[in-house]
Backbone bond lengths (Angstrom), bond angles and torsions (degrees), N, CA, C in turn:
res aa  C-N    CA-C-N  psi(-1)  N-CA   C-N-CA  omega(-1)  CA-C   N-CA-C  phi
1 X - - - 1.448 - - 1.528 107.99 -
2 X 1.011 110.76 113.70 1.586 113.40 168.74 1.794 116.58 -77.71
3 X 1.808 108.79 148.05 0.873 84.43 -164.94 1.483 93.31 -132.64
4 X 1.175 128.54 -178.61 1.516 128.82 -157.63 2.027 98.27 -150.14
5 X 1.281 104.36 109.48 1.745 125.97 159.51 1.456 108.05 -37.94
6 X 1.109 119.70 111.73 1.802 108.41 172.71 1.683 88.47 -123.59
7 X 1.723 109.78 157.94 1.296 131.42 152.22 1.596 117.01 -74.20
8 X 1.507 116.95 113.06 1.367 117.69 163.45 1.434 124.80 -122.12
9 X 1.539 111.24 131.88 1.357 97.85 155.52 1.315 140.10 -94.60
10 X 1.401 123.59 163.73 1.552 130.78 -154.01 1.578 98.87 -156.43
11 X 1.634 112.48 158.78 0.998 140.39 -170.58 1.561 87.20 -61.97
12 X 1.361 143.37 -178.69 0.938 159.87 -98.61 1.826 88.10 171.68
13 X 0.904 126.59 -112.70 1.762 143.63 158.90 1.332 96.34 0.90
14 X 1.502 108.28 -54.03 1.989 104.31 -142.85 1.344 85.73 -107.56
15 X 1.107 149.99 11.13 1.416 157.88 -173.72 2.008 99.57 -92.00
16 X 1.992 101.67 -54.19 1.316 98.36 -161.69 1.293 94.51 -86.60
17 X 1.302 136.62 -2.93 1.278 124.34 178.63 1.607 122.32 -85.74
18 X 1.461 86.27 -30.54 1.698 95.30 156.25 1.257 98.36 -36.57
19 X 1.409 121.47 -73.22 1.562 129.53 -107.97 1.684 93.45 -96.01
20 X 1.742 112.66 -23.56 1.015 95.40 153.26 1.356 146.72 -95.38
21 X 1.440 109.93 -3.83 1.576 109.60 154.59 1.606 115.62 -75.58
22 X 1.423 127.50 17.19 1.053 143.46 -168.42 1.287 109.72 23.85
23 X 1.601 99.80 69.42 1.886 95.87 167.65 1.627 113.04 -111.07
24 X 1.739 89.36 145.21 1.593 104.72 -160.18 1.476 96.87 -67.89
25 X 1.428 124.60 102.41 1.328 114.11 168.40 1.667 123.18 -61.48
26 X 1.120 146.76 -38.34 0.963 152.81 103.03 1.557 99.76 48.68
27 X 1.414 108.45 -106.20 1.304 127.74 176.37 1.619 109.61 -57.25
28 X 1.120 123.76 -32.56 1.478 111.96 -169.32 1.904 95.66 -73.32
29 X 1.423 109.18 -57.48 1.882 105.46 171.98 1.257 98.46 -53.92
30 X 1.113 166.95 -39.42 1.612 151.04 169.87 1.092 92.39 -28.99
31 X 1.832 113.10 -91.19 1.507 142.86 -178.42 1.453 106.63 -10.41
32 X 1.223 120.19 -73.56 1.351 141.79 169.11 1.465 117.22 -38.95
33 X 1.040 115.08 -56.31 1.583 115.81 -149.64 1.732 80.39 -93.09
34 X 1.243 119.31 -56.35 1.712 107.50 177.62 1.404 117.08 -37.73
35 X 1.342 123.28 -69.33 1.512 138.84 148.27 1.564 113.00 -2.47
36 X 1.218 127.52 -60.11 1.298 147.51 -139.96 1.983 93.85 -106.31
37 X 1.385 115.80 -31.39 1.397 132.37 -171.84 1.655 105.13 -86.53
38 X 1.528 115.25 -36.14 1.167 122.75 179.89 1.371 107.47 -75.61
39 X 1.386 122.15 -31.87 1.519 124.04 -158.10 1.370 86.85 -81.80
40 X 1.309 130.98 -46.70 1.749 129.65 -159.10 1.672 90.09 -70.45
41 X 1.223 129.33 -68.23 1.120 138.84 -174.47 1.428 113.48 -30.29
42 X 1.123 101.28 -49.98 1.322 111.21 -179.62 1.624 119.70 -71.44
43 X 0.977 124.84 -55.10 1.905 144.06 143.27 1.566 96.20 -20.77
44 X 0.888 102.81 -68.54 2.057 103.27 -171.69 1.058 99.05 -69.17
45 X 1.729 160.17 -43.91 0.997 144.68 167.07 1.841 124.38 -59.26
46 X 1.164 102.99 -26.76 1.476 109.19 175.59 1.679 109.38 -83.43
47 X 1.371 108.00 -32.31 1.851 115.13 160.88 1.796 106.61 -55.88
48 X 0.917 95.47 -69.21 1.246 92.98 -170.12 1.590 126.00 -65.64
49 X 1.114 127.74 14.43 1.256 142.67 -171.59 1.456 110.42 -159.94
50 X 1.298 113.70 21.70 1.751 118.97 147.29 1.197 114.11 -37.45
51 X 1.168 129.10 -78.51 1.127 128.78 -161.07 1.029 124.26 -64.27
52 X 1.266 125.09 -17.20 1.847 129.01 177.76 1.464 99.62 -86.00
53 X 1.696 118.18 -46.33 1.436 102.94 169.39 1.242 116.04 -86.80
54 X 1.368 149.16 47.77 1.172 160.58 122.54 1.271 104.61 -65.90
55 X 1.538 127.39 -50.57 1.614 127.52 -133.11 1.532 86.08 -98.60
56 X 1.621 110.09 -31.99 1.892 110.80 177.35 1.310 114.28 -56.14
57 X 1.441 95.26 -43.18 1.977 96.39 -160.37 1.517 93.67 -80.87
58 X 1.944 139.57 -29.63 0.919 131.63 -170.61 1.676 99.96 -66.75
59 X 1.238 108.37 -38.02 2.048 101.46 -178.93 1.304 104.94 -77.82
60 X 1.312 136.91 -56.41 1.213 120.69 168.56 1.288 130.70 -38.53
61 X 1.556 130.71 -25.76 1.266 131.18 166.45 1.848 114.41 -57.94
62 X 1.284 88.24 -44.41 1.318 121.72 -174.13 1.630 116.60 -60.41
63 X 1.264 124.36 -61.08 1.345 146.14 152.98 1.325 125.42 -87.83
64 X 0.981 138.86 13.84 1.198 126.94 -165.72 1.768 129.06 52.98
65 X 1.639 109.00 -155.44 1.322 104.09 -174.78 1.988 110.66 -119.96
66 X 1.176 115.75 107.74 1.465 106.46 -177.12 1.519 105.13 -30.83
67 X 1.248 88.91 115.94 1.518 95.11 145.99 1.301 103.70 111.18
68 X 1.644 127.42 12.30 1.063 119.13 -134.28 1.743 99.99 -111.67
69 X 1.150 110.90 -14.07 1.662 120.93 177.60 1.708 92.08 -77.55
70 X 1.232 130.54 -1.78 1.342 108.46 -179.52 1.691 95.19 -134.89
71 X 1.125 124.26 38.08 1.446 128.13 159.57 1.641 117.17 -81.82
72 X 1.408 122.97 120.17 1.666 126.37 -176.34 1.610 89.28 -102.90
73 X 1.462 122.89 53.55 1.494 112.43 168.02 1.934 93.56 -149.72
């Protein structure tokens, strides 16, 4: 993974308190920003495919679930 130096700004206060619980900011904006990339990703994929999972859960209401007279759960 290549990685790329960016300029950020930060609180002042909450910056040195990081620095004295010595947390790797670094990794925590990874943590974060991955986190934060999955959630959108995920939101835009569930937008964009409303309607097919609308149209599933509307037949499944409708019919039920294959297979479902032989479910032991």
């Amino acid at each position: 993974m290549t990685k790329k130096a960016v300029n950020l700004s930060v609180d002042a206060q909450l910056l040195a308190k990081a620095k004295a619980e010595q947390v790797n900011l670094s990794s925590l904006l990874e943590e974060a920003l991955s986190k934060c990339m999955r959630e959108r990703e995920e939101k835009r994929w569930r937008e964009e495919n409303r309607a097919a999972i609308d149209a599933y859960n509307r037949f499944t209401e409708e019919n039920g679930i294959f297979g479902e007279d032989f479910r032991s759960f």
